[in-house]
N, C-alpha and C positions, 0 to 999 in steps of 0.2 A: 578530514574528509567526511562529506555526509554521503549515505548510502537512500537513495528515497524507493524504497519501494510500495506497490498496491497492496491494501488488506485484502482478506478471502473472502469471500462469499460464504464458506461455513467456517460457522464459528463455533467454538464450546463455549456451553457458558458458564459461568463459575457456582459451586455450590454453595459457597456460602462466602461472606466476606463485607466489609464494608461496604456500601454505595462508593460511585466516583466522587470525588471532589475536584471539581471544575481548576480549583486554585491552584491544585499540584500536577495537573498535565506540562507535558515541556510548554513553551511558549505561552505562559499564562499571560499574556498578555490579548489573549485569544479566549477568556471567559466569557466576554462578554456576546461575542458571536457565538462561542457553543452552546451557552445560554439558548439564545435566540432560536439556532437549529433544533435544541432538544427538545422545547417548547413547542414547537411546530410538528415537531415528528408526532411527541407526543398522542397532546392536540390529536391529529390527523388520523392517527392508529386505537384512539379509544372513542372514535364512536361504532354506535352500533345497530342503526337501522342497515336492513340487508341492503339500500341503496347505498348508503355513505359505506358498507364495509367495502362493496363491490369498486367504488369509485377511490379507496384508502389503497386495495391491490393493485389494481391500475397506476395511479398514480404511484408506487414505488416498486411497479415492473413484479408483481408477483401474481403466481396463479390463485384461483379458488382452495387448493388444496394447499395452499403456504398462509391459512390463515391464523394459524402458530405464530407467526412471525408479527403479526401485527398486536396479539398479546404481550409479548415479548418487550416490542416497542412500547407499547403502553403502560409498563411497568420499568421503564428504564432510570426513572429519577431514585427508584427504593431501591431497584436490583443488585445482587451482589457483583461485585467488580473484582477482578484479577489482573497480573502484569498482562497486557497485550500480547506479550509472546507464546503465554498460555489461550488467548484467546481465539487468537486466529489460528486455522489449524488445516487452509486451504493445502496445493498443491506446494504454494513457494513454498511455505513454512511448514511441512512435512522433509522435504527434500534439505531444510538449514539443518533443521533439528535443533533447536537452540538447547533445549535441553542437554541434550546429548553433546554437547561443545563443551573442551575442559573450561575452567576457570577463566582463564587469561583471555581465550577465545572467544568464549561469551563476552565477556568483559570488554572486548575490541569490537562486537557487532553490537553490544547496548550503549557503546559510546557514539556510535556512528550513521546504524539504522532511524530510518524516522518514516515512516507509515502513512500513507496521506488516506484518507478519509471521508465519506460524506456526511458525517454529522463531526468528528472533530474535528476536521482539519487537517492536523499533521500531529503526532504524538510518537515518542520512543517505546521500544519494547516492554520497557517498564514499567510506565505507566498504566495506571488501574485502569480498566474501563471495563463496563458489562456486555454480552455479547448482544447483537441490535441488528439490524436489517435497514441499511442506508447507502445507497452507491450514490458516487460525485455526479451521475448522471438526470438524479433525479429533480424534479421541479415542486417544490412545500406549497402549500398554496399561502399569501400571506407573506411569504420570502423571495419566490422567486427559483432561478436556476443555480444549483450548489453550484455546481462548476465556476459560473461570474462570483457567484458570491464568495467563494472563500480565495478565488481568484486576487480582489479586492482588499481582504485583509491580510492573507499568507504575503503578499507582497511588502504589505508594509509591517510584518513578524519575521520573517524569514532572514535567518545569515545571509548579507549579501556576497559576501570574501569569499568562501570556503571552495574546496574544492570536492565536485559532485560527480558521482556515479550514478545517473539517472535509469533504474529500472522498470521507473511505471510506464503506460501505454493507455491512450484512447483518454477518458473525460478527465484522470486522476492526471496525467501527465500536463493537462491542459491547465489544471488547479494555480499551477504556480512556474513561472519560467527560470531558469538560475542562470548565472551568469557566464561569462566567457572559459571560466573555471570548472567548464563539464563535459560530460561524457554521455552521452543517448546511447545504450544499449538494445539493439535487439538481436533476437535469436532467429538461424534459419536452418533448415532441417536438407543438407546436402545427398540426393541418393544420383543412384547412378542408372537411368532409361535411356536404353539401345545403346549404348556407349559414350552417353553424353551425361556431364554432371547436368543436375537439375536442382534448384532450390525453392524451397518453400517454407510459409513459419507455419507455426502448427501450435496453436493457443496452450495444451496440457503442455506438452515439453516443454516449452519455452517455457512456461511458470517453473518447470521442474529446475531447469537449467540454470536458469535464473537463483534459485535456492544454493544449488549444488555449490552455483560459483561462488554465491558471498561466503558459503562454509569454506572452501577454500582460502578466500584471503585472510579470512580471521584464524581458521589457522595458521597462517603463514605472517599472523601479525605484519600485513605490509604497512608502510605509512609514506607512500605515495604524496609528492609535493607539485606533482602540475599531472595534466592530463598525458604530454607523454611518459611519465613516470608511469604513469597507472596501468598502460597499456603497455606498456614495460614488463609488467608483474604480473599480468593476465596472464600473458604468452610464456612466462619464464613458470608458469603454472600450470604450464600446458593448453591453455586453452586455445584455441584457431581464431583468431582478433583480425578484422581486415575493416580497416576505416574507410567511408564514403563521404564524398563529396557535398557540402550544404552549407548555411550559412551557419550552421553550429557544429561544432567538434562532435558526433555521429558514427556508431561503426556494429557490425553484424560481429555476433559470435556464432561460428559455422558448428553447427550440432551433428554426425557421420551416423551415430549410433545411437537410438532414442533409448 
């Protein structure tokens, strides 16, 4: 089973440690496009008239006062690099704790998680990378829009067989389709106005939820063989699972208590 979840938006970044090496990310077969992106980013993030810096924030959705981020970027081929898991340090991945997972457990979400990306792609928790400033949403000048673009290659790197528990949402989800073999999760937030249930999703919780649940299975080491299997083990986990209607296997986890 793969688990795909969104990276964070903040990240820690490593103090010291090697650079990435493009060649030991999962799916190296995918160097030659992160090449491509890293270059771009690059590029894009080291100049430095206040016109091109103005136009470098813009194009990657960040304020005047995010212009740390663009140094950052521009120092990403030398930067020190640590597992992913250490990296990203958003809402989901506070709430896994990966750290904090025994052995066996860890061991079950680094064999299964895979992180989608706008500058690699898709990589495991494992894997090194330095922490950077790139959503799938963004458009490089020179490449285009990540979302087509890694759209394009993840499809043709990507396990086609396995069986998926799909967490991302919005351009990361859009990166790569899997196949009959999966499961689109989202989170909704159930309260109860004038004595009527009412739902809604609600962006922080559901990252949180999202977290809590994968810690859950890994500890319960499941090993789920089809999609009702999986949804099987949600609910025998406690959690409230109610599948909706679509041309892909699709279902809400109802969240009572944020």
């Amino acid at each position: 089973m793969l688990i795909l979840l969104p990276p964070s938006e903040g990240k820690t970044a490593p103090a010291t440690g090697e650079p990435t090496d493009l060649t030991t990310l999962w799916l190296p077969r995918l160097a030659t496009a992160r090449k491509r992106v890293l270059s771009r980013l690059v590029t894009l993030s080291r100049r430095t008239s206040a016109r091109a810096v103005a136009d470098s924030l813009a194009t990657l959705g960040l304020s005047a006062g995010q212009r740390d981020e663009l140094h950052r970027n521009a120092a990403l081929v030398t930067a020190a690099a640590a597992p992913a898991a250490s990296v990203y340090t958003g809402v989901l991945y506070e709430a896994l704790d990966h750290a904090g997972l025994p052995g066996p457990a860890r061991g079950w979400v680094d064999e299964r998680a895979v992180v989608f990306s706008g500058l690699w792609g898709a990589v495991r928790l494992g894997d090194r990378i330095p922490a950077y400033r790139c959503s799938a949403g963004v458009t490089l000048p020179g490449l285009g829009g990540l979302t087509p673009y890694w759209r394009t290659a993840l499809t043709r790197a990507m396990p086609a067989d396995e069986l998926v528990l799909d967490l991302r949402s919005g351009a990361y989800a859009a990166m790569w389709a899997p196949g009959p073999r999966s499961l689109a999760l989202r989170v909704l937030h159930e309260r109860i106005v004038d004595g009527e249930p009412r739902r809604s999703v609600v962006s922080h919780f559901n990252k949180a939820t999202k977290g809590r649940m994968v810690r859950d299975l890994a500890l319960a080491g499941v090993a789920p063989s089809s999609v009702d299997e999986l949804l099987g083990a949600l609910r025998d986990l406690k959690w409230t699972v109610e599948e909706r209607p679509g041309p892909a296997r699709q279902a809400d986890v109802i969240v009572r208590e944020l």
